[in-house]
LOKEMAR-215003 format. One record per residue (C-alpha): residue in one letter; x, y, z. Coordinates in Angstrom, 1 decimal. Layout:
REM residues N
+-------+--------+--------+--------+
| torro |     px |     py |     pz |
+-------+--------+--------+--------+
|     A |      X |      Y |      Z |
...
+-------+--------+--------+--------+
REM end
This chain:
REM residues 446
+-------+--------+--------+--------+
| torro |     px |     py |     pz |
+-------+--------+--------+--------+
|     X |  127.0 |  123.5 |   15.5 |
|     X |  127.7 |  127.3 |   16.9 |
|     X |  126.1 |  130.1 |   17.7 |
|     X |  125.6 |  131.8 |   14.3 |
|     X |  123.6 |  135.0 |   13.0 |
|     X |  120.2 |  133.0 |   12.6 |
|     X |  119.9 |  132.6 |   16.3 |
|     X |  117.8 |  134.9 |   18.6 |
|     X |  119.7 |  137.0 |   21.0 |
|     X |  119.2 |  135.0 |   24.1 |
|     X |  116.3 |  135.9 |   26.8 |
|     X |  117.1 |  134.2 |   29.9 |
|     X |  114.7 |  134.1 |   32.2 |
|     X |  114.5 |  135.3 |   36.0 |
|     X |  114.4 |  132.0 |   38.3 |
|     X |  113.2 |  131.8 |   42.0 |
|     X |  115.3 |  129.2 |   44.2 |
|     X |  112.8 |  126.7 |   44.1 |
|     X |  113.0 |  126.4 |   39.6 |
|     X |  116.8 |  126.4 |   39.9 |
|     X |  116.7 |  123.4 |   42.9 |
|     X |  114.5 |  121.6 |   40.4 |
|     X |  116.7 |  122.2 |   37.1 |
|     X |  119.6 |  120.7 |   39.4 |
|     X |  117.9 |  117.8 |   40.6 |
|     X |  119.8 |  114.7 |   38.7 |
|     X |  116.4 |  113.0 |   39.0 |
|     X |  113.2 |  114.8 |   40.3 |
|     X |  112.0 |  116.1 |   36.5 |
|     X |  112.7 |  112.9 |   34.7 |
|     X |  110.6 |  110.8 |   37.6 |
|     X |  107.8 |  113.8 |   37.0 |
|     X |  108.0 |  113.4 |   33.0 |
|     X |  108.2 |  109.3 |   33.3 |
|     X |  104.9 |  109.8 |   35.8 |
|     X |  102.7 |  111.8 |   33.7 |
|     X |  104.1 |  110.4 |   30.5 |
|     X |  103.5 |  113.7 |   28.6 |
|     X |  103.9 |  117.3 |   29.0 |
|     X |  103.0 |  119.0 |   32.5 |
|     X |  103.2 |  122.0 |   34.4 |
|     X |  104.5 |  122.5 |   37.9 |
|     X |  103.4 |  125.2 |   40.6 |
|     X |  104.8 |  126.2 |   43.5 |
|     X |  102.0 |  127.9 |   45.7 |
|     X |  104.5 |  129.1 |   48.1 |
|     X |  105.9 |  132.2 |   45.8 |
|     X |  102.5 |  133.5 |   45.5 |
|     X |  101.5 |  133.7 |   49.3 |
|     X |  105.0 |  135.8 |   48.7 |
|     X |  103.5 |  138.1 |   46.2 |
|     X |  100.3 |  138.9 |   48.1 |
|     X |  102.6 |  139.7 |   50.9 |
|     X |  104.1 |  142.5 |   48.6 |
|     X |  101.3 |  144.1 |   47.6 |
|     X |  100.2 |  144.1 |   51.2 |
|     X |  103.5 |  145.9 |   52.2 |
|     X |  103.3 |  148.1 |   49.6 |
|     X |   99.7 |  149.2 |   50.4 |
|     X |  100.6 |  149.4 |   54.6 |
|     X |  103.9 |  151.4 |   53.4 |
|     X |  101.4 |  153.9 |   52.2 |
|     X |   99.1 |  154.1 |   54.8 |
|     X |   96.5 |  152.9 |   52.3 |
|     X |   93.5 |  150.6 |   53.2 |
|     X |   93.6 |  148.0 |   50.6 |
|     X |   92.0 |  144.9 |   49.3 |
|     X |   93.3 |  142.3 |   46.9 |
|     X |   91.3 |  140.4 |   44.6 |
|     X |   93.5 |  137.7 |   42.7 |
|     X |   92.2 |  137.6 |   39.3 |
|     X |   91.6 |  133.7 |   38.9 |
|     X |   91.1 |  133.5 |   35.1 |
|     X |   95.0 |  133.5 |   35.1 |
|     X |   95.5 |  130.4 |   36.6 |
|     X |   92.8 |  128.1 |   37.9 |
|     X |   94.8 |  125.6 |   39.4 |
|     X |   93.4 |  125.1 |   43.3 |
|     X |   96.6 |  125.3 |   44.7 |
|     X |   97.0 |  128.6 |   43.4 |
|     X |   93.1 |  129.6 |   45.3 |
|     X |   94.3 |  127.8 |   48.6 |
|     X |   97.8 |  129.8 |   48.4 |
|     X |   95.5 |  132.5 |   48.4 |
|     X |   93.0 |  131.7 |   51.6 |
|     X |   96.9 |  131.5 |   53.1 |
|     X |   97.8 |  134.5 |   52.2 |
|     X |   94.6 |  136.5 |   53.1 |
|     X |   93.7 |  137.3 |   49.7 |
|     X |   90.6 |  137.5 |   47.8 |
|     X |   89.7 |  136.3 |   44.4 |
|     X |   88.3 |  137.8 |   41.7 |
|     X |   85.9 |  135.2 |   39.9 |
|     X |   83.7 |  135.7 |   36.8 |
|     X |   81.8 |  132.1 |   36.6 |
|     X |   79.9 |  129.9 |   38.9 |
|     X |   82.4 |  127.5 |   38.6 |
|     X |   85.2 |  129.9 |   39.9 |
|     X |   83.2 |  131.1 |   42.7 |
|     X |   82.4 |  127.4 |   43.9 |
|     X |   86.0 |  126.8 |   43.4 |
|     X |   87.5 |  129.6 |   45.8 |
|     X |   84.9 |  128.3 |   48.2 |
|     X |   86.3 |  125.2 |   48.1 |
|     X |   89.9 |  126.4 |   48.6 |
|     X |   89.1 |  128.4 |   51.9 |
|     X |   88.3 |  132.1 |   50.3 |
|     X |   85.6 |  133.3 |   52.1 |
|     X |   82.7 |  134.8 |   50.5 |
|     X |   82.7 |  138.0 |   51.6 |
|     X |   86.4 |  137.7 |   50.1 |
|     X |   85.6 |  137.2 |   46.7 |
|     X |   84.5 |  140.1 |   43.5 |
|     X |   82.5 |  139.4 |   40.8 |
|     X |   83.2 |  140.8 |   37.8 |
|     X |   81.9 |  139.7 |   34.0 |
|     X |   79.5 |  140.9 |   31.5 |
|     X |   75.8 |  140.2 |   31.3 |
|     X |   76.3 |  137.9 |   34.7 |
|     X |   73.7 |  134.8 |   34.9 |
|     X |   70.7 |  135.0 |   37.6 |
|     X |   72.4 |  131.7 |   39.2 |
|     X |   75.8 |  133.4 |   39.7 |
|     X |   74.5 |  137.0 |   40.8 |
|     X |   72.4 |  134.6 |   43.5 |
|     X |   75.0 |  132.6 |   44.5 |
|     X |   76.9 |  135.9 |   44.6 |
|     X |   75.1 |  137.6 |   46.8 |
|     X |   74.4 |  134.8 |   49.0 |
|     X |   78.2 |  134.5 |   50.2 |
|     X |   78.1 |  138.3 |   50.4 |
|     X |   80.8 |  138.6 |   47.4 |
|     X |   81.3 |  141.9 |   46.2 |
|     X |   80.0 |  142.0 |   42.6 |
|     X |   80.9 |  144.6 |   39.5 |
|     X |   78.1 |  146.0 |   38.0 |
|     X |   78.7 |  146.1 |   33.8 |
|     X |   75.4 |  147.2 |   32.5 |
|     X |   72.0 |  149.1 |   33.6 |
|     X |   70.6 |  145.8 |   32.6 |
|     X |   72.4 |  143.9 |   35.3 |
|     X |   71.4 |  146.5 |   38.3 |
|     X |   67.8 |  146.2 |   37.5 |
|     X |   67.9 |  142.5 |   37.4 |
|     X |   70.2 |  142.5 |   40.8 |
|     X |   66.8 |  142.1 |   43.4 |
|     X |   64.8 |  139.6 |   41.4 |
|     X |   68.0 |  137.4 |   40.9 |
|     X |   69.1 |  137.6 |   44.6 |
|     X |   65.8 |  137.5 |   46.0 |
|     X |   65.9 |  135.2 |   49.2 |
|     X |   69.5 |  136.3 |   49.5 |
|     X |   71.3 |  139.1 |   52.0 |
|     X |   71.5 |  142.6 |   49.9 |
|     X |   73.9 |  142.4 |   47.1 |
|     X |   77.1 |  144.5 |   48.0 |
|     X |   78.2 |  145.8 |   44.2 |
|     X |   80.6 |  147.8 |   42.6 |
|     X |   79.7 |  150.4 |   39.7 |
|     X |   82.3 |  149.8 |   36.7 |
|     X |   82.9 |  152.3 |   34.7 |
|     X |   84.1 |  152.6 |   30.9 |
|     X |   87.4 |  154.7 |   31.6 |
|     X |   87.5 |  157.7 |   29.4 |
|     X |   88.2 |  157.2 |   25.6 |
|     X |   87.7 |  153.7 |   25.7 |
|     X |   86.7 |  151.3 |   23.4 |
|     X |   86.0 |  148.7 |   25.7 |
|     X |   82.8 |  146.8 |   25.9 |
|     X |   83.0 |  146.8 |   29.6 |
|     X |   81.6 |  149.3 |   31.9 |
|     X |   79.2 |  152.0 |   32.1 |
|     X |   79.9 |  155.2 |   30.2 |
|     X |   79.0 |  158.6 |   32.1 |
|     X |   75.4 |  158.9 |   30.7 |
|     X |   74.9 |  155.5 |   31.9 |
|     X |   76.5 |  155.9 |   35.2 |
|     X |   74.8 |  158.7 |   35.9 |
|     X |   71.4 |  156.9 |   35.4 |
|     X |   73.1 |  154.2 |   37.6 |
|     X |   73.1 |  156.7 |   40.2 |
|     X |   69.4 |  157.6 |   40.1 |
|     X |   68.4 |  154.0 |   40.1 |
|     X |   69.9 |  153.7 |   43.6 |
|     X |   68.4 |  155.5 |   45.4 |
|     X |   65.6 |  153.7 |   44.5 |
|     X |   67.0 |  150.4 |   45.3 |
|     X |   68.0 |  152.1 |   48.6 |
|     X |   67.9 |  148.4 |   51.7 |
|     X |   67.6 |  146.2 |   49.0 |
|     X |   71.3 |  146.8 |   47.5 |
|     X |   74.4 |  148.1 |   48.9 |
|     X |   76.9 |  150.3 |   46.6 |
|     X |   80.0 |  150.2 |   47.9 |
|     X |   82.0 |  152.1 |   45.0 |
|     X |   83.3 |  152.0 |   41.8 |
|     X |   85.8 |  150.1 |   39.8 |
|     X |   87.8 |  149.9 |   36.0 |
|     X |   90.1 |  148.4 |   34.3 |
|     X |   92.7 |  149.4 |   32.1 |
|     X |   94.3 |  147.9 |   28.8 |
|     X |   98.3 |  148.0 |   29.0 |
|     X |  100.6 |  148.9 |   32.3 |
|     X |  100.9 |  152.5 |   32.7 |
|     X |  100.7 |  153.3 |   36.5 |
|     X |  100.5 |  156.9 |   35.9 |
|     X |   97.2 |  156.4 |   33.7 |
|     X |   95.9 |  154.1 |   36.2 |
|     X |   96.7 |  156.8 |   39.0 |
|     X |   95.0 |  159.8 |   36.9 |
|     X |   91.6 |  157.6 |   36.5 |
|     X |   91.4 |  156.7 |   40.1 |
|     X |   92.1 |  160.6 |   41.1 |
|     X |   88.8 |  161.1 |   38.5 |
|     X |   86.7 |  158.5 |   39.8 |
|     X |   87.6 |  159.9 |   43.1 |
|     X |   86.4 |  163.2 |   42.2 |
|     X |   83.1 |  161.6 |   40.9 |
|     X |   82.6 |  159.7 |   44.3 |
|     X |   83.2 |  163.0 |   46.3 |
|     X |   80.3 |  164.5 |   44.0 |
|     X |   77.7 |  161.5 |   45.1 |
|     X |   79.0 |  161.4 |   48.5 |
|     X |   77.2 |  165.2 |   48.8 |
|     X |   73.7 |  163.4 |   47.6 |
|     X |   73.8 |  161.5 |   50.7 |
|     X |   75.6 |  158.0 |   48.7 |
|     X |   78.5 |  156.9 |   51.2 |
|     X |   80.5 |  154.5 |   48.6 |
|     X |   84.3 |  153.9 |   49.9 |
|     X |   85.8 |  151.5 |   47.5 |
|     X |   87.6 |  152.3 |   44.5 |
|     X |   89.0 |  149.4 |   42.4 |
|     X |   92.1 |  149.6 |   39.9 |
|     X |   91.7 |  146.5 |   38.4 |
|     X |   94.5 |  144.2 |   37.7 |
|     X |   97.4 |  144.9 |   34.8 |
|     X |  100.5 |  145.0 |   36.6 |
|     X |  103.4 |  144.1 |   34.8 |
|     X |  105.8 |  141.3 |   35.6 |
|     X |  109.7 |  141.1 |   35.0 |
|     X |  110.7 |  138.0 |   33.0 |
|     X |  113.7 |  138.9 |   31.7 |
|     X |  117.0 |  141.2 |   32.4 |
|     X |  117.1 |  144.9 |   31.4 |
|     X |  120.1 |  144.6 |   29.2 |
|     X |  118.9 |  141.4 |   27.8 |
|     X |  115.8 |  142.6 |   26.7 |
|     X |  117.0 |  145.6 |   25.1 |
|     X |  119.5 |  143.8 |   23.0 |
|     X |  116.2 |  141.2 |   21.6 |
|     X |  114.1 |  144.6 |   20.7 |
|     X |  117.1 |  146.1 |   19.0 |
|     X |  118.1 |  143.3 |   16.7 |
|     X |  114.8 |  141.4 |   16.7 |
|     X |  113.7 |  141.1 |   12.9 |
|     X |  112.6 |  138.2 |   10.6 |
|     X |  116.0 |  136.7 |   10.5 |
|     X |  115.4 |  135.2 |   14.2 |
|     X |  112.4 |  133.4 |   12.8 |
|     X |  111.4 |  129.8 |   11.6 |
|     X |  110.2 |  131.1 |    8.3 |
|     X |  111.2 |  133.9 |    8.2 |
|     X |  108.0 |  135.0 |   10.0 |
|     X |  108.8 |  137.6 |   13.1 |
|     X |  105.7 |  138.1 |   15.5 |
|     X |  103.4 |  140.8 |   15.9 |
|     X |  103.4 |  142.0 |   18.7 |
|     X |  105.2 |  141.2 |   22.0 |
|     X |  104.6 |  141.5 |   25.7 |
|     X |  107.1 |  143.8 |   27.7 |
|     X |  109.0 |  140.8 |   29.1 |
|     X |  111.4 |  143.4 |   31.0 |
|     X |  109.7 |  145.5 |   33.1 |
|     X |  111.3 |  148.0 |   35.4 |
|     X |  108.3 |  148.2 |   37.9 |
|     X |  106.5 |  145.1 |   38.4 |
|     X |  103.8 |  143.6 |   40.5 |
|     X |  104.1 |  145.9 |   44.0 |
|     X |  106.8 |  148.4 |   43.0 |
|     X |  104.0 |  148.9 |   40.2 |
|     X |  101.2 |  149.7 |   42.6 |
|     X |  103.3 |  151.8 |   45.1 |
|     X |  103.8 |  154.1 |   41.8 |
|     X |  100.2 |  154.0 |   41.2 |
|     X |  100.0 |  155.1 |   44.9 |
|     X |  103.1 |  158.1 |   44.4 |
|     X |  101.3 |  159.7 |   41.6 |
|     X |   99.9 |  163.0 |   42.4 |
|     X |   99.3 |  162.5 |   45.8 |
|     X |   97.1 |  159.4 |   45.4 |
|     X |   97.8 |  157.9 |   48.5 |
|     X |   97.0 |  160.5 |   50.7 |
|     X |   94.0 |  161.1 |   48.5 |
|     X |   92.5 |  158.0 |   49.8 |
|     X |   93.3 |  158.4 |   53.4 |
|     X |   92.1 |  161.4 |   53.4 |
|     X |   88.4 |  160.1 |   52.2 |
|     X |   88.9 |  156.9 |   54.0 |
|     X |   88.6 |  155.2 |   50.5 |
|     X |   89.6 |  151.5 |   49.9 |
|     X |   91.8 |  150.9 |   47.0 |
|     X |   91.2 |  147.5 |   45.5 |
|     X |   93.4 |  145.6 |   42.9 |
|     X |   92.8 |  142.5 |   40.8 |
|     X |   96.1 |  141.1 |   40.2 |
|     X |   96.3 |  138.0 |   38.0 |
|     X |  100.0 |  137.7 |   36.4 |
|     X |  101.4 |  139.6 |   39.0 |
|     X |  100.8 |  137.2 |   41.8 |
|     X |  101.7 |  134.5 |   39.8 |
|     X |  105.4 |  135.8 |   38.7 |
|     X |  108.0 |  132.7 |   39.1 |
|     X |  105.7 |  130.2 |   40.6 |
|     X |  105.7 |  127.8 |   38.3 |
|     X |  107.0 |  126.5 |   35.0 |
|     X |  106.1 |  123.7 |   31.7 |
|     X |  107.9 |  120.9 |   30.5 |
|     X |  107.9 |  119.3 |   27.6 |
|     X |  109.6 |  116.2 |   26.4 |
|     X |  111.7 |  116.5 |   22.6 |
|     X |  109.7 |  113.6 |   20.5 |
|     X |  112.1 |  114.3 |   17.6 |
|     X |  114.5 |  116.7 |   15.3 |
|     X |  115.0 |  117.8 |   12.0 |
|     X |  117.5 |  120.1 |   10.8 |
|     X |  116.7 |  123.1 |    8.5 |
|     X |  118.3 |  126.1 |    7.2 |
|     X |  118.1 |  129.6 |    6.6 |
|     X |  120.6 |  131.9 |    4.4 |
|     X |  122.9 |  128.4 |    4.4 |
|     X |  123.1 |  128.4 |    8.6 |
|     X |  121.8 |  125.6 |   10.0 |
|     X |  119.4 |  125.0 |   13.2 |
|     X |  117.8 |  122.5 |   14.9 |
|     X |  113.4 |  122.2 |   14.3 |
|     X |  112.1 |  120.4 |   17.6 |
|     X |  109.1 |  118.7 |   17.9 |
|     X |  107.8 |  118.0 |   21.5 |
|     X |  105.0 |  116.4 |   23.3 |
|     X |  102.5 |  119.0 |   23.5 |
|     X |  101.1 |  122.1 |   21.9 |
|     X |  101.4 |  126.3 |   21.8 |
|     X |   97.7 |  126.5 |   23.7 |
|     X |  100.1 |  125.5 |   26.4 |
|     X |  102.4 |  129.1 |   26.6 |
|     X |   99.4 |  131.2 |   25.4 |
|     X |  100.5 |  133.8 |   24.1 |
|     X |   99.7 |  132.8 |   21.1 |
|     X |   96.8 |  134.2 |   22.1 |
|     X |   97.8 |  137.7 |   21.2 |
|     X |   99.8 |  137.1 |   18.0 |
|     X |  102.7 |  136.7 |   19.8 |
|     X |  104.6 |  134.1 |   21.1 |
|     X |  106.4 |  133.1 |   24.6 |
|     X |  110.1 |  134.5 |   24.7 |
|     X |  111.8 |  133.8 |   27.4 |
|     X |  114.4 |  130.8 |   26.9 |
|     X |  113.5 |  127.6 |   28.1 |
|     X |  116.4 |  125.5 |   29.5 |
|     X |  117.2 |  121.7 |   28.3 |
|     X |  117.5 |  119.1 |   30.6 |
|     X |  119.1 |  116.9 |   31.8 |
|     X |  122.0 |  120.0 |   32.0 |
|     X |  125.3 |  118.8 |   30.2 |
|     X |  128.0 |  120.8 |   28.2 |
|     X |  127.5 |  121.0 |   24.6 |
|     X |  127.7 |  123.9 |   21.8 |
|     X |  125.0 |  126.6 |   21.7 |
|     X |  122.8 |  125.4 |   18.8 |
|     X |  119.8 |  128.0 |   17.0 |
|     X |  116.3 |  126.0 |   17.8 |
|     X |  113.1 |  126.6 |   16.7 |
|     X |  110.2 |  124.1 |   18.4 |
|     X |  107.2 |  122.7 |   17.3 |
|     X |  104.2 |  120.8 |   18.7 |
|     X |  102.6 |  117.6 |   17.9 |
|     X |  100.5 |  118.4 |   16.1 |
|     X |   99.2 |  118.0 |   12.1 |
|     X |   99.2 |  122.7 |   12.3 |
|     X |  102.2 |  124.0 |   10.7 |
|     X |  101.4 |  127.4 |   12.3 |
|     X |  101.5 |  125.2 |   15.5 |
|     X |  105.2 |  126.0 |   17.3 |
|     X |  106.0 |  127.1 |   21.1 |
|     X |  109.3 |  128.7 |   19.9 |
|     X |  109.1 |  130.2 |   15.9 |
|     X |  112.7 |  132.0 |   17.0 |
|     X |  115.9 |  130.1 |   17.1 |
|     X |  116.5 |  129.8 |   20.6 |
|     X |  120.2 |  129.8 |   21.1 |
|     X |  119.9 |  126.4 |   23.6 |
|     X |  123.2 |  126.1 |   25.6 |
|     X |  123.5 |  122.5 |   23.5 |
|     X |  122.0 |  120.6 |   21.2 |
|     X |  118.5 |  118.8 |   22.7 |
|     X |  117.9 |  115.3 |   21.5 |
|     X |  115.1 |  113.4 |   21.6 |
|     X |  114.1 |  112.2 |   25.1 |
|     X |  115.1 |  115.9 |   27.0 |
|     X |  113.3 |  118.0 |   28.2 |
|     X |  112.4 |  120.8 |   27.8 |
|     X |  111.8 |  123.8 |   30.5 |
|     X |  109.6 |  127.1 |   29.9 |
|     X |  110.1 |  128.9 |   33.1 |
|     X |  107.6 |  131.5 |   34.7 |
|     X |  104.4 |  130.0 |   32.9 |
|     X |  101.7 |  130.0 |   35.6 |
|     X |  100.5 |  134.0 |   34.7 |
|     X |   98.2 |  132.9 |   31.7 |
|     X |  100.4 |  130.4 |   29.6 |
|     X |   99.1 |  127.5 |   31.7 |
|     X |   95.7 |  126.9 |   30.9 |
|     X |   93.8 |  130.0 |   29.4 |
|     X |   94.0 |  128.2 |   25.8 |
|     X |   94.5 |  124.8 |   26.4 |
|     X |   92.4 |  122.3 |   24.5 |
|     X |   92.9 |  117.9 |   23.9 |
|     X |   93.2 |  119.0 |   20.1 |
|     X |   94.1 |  115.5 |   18.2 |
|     X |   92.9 |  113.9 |   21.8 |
|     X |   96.4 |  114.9 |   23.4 |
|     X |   96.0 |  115.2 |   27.1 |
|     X |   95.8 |  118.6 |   28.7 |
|     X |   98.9 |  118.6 |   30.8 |
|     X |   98.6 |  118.0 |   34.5 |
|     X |   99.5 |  120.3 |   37.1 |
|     X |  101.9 |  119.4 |   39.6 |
|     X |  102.1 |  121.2 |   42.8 |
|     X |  105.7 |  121.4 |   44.8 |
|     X |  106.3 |  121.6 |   48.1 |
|     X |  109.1 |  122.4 |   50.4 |
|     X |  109.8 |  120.3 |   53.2 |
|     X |  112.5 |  119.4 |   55.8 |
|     X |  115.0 |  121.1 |   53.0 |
|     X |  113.6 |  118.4 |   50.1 |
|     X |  111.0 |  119.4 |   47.7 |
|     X |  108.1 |  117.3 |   47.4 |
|     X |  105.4 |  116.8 |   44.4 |
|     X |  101.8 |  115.9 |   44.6 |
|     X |   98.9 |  116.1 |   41.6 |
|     X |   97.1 |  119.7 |   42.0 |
|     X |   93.8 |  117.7 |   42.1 |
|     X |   95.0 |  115.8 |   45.7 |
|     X |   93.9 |  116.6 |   49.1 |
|     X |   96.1 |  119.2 |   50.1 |
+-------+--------+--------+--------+
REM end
């Protein structure tokens, strides 16, 4: 079977070292698959301890004081929080459950934001206790602050604004943040404002770099009322790379119904080639306009709450092909897989979209590039990892496996359910030593 018209331009994905040692392996990923005896996902911690070490180079490049919050709701495995601890990096938690967990894994409090709507009494406590830095969303939530942390050191908080325009139903618009302000100084020894924060929808840098410079202006204003706040935080939303510039302009070109089980394109897609991603991202936040020297100037912190960004190519899914069925479109035929597990595995489903970047087969061997569209086992038809007609580099038969690379920003976990009382897949964590890698369940003493 070739490569015909029906098949999706191929999107091959960008692959750290440790993916394409694992790929080779003639035996690691079928002893991990015969283990777990289902789909699973595998980390490895060590790439993000390298990402946190880029944005730290790109904030000391600068001259910039910065702080980095790791957004955890992109990945909650614990190897992922102790990489962090390594690293020096905070964690951005919105649950009691998340904060307990980056205790666990070595983040200290006074390491750790809060952020959330309507927060409960026991996590603003809890909060506060461990001297976390906590996001204000509502008026609601400041006046409750001393009651709820009563017994506890003064809450440090942030004040999170609504950026301008916004439809979000996060943050305090200007009326409200105004009356924020007043509030304060009536709250003056019992809580500690230490700045503002937002977050932006999409990954412009230059619309993230044009906020800050307002919310700058706006701390300037209250510093002359006697308020001494010095931390200003971006948020997260920094793009990551998946894919190859020349590969991702010929999908978007061509990409139309015709690449689609059923006949059914998408609607919507992530930018899966970016040009600046993760630290290159933030030092253009810090070029625009002077932004940088803006904040040395007022001594301001710049925080950022990275989630996908400091997960980028540390980990990947596998799958195992349970069975085939061949199907046809305009009178080409391709391969329909189903595999072991489900789409709320590489969610994003989640935004009416789907997961693009090719996965590989394994065990590797030469064949003919076959169109392949995958499904999950499941009784949903709407229920596939792969509605396009992946060109495979041969045809996958039952018993391979199949490998999703760069899954750990969001895919993992954010969607997962035991739908039909399937397992949720496992993470396993790997590990480099003496020149071998070496596997162990993320739930084991590390």
């Amino acid at each position: 079977m070739g490569l015909t018209g029906i098949a999706a331009a191929p999107l091959p994905a960008h692959r750290d070292r440790w993916e394409q040692r694992l790929l080779a392996d003639p035996a690691l990923l079928g002893e991990l698959a015969s283990i777990v005896g289902g789909p699973f996902h595998v980390l490895f911690p060590e790439r993000v301890v390298r990402a946190v070490r880029e944005f730290r180079a790109a904030f000391e490049a600068a001259g910039v004081t910065g702080a980095i919050y790791y957004g955890k709701k992109a990945n909650k495995a614990a190897c992922v929080a102790r990489a962090c601890a390594r690293a020096g990096a905070g964690i951005d938690v919105a649950s009691t459950g998340e904060l307990v967990g980056a205790l666990a894994q070595g983040v200290r409090g006074s390491e750790l934001m809060v952020t959330g709507p309507a927060k409960s009494d026991e996590l603003l406590w809890l909060a506060a206790r461990h001297g976390a830095l906590i996001a204000v969303d509502a008026l609601d939530e400041l006046d409750r602050l001393p009651a709820a942390t009563d017994g506890a050191p003064p809450p440090r908080i942030l004040l999170r604004v609504l950026p301008t325009g916004s439809t979000s139903r996060f943050g305090l618009t200007e009326v409200e943040l105004d009356e924020a302000h007043a509030r304060l100084a009536g709250l003056e020894g019992r809580v500690r404002w230490e700045g503002l924060s937002f977050h932006l929808s999409g990954y412009d840098a230059e619309q993230r770099a044009e906020f800050a410079h307002e919310l700058l202006d706006r701390l300037a204003t209250v510093a002359a009322s006697g308020h001494r706040a010095r931390t200003l935080s971006i948020g997260g939303g920094f793009g990551v790379d998946y894919v190859p510039a020349d590969a991702w302009a010929e999908f978007t070109a061509a990409a139309g119904p015709h690449w689609f089980h059923g006949e059914a394109e998408p609607g919507s897609y992530y930018p899966y080639h970016f040009p600046e991603p993760g630290a290159a991202m933030l030092t253009a936040i810090l070029r625009h306009r002077g932004l940088a020297e803006r904040l040395i100037a007022t001594g301001t912190v710049l925080a950022v709450e990275p989630g996908r960004a400091l997960l980028d190519r540390a980990g990947c899914t596998v799958f195992r092909v349970q069975g085939r069925k061949t199907r046809h479109s305009g009178g080409e035929p391709y391969d329909l897989l189903t595999v072991d597990g489900t789409s709320l595995s590489l969610s994003e489903q989640w935004f009416d979209s789907e997961y693009l970047p090719d996965p590989a087969v394994w065990p590797p061997r030469s064949g003919v590039r076959t169109p392949t569209s995958v499904g999950a086992a499941t009784c949903l038809d709407s229920d596939l990892l792969s509605r396009r007609r992946v060109p495979l580099p041969r045809r996958a038969d039952p018993g391979d496996l199949l490998v999703y690379p760069n899954t750990a920003g969001y895919q993992m976990d954010s969607n997962e359910s035991a739908f039909h009382d399937l397992p949720v897949p496992p993470k396993i964590v790997l590990t480099e030593h003496a020149g071998a890698l070496r596997w162990r369940l993320d739930s084991a003493p590390t």
